[in-house]
N, C-alpha and C positions, 0 to 999 in steps of 0.2 A: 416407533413414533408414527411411524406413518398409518397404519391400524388405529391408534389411538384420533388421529386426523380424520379420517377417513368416515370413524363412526360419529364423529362431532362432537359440539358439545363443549371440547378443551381445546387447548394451545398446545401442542406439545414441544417442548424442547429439552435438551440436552447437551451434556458438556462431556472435551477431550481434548487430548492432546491433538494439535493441528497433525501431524503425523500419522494419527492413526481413523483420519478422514480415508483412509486407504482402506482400509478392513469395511467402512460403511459406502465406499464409493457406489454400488449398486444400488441401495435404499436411496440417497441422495436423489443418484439418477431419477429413482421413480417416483420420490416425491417431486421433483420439475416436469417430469414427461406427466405428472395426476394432477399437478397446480394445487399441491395441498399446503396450508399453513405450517411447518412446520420450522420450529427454529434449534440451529447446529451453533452452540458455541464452539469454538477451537481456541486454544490458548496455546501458548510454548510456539510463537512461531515461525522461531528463526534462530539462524545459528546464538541468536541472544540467549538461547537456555544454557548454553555454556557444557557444562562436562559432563551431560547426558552423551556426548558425540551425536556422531555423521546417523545412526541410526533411529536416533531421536529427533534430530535438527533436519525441520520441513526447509526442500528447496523446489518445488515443482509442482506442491501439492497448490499453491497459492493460484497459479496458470489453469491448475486441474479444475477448481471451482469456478474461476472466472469465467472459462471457456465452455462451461457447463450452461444450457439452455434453459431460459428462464430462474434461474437462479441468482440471486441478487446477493452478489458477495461484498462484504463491509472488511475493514482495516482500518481503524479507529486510531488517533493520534494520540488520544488522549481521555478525560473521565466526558468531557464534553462532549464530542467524535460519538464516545459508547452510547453515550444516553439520549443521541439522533438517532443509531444505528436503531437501539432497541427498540426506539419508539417507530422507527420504519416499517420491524420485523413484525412488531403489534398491528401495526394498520395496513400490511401488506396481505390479504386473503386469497389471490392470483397462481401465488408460490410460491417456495421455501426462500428462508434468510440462510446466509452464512455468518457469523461475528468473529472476526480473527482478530485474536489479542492476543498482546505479548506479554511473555514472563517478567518482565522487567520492568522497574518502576519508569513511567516517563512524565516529563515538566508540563504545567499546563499551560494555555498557548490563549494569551488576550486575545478578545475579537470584538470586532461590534456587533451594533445588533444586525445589523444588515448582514454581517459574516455568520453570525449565529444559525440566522433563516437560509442561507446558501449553502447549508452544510446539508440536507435535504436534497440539493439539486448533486449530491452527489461527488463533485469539486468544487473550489471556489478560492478565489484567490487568498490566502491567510496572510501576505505582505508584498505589499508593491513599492513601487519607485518612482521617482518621480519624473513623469512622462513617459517616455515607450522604454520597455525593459530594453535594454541588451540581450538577456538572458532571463531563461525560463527556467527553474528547477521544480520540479514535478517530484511528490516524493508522497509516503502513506506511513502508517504507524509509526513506531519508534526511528524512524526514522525523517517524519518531521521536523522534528527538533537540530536533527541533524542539519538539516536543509538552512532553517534558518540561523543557525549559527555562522553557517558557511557563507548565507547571504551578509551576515553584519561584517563579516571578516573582508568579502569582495566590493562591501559598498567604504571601506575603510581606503579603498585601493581605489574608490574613486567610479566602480562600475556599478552600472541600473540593476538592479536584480529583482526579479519575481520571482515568488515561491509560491508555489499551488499545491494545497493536499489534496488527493484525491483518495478519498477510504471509500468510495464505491464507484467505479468505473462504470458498472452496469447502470446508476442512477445516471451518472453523466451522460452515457450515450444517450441516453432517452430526453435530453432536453434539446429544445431547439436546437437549430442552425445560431441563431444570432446570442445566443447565452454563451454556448462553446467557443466561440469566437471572440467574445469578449472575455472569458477564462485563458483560454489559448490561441491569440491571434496569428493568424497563417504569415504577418509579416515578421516575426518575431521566429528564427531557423536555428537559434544556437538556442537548443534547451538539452537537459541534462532529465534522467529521471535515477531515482534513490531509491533502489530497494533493497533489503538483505533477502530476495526469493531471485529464483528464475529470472535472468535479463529480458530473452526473448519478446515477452509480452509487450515492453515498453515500446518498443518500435513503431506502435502504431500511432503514438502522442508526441515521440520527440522526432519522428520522420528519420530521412534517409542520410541526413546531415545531423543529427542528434547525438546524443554518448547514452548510454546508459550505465550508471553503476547500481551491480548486483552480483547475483553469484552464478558463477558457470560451472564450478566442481559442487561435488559434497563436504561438511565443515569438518571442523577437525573436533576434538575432545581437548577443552581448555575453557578456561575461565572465562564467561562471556566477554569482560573488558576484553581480553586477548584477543580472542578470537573475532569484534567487530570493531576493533581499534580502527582510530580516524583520522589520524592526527596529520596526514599528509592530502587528507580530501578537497580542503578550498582551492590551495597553490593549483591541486592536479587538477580542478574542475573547469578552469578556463582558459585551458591547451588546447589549440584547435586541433591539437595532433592524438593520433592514439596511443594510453597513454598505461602502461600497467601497473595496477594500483595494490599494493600487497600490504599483509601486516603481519610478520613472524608471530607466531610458530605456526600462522594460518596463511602461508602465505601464498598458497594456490587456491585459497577459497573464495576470493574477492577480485574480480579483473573490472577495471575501468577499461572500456573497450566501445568501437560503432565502426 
């Protein structure tokens, strides 16, 4: 693809399994280090492929792209999420897109129109509360849904909760000071972020007082349900303490942890 870029003329893109962005990791590179148009769909991308196993289910390749230079990596919540993404990756001629989607069917997620236009800036808040959150949950792909499910469950209980998707970090960074801030306000310490990838990454959005859930092992071989079961995520989400979050027959694959 990057050939094809290179001599002009097309767009080029292609598609795979998130997973075997490993075998292209060096073209990627050089499409970012050349700033050439080119766009990398990935699909399957997360222990949610289910009984492919641990050698199919990306946990680290998600961090690999993000922290790739000049590289504008997307994680889409939903058909809406995809079809900013794409239109980004169209109007992006600087340097490559990434599109990480997942195997699995996910709910579509009301917005306004002002939430519409803000999905552009790369996060934005998709449900707030009413005056200053308590709590921030930070969350991307299939696993927005999760987020706000857990938010209805915690405002049930009485607590403020924001949920922020962010399917492109790299867009977020790039906006103001005063945008970020109004997404993720610095007085606002107890936020959580949701990912089935690599924890690591998060730390930089939920700070040093933050939790992250994600994965710290490799997944297991089981039935998606199984293996990204939730069922103990709200209760465990507003424990100030660390707190381990497991779900049989996967149950080293998932750690709630900071």
């Amino acid at each position: 693809m990057n050939g094809i870029a290179l001599h002009g003329g097309l767009v080029p893109y292609g598609a795979t399994f998130l997973i075997f962005m490993e075998y292209m990791r060096n073209s990627i590179r050089m499409a970012s280090l050349m700033g050439q148009q080119v766009i990398y769909v990935f699909t399957h991308d997360s222990i949610g492929l289910g009984e492919d196993g641990p050698t199919h289910q990306p946990i680290e390749q998600l961090t690999s792209l993000r922290t790739t230079p000049n590289l504008n990596t997307w994680r889409p919540c939903d058909a809406v999420e995809t079809a900013a993404a794409w239109d980004a990756a169209i109007k992006r001629h600087s340097g490559p897109t990434a599109l990480v989607l997942s195997r699995q069917n996910l709910p579509h997620q009301q917005r306004t129109k002002a939430q519409l236009a803000s999905i552009q800036n790369g996060a934005y808040v998709l449900k707030d509360s009413e005056g200053t959150p308590e709590l921030i949950l930070i969350a991307t792909g299939s696993e927005v849904a999760l987020a706000m499910d857990a938010a209805d469950e915690l405002e049930q209980q009485g607590k403020a909760v924001r949920v922020v998707s962010m399917p492109s970090a790299y867009r977020f960074n790039g906006q103001d000071a005063e945008y970020r801030e109004s997404v993720l306000p610095k007085a606002v310490t107890k936020r959580i972020a949701i990912e089935a990838a690599h924890a690591d990454y998060w730390y930089k959005y939920v700070g040093l007082d933050g939790r992250v859930i994600g994965m710290t092992t490799y997944g297991e071989s089981a039935p998606a349900g199984i293996c990204s079961s939730t069922s103990a995520l709200p209760s465990t989400m507003w424990s100030n303490k660390p707190t381990n979050y497991s779900a049989k027959p996967c149950q080293h694959s998932v750690a709630f942890y900071g």
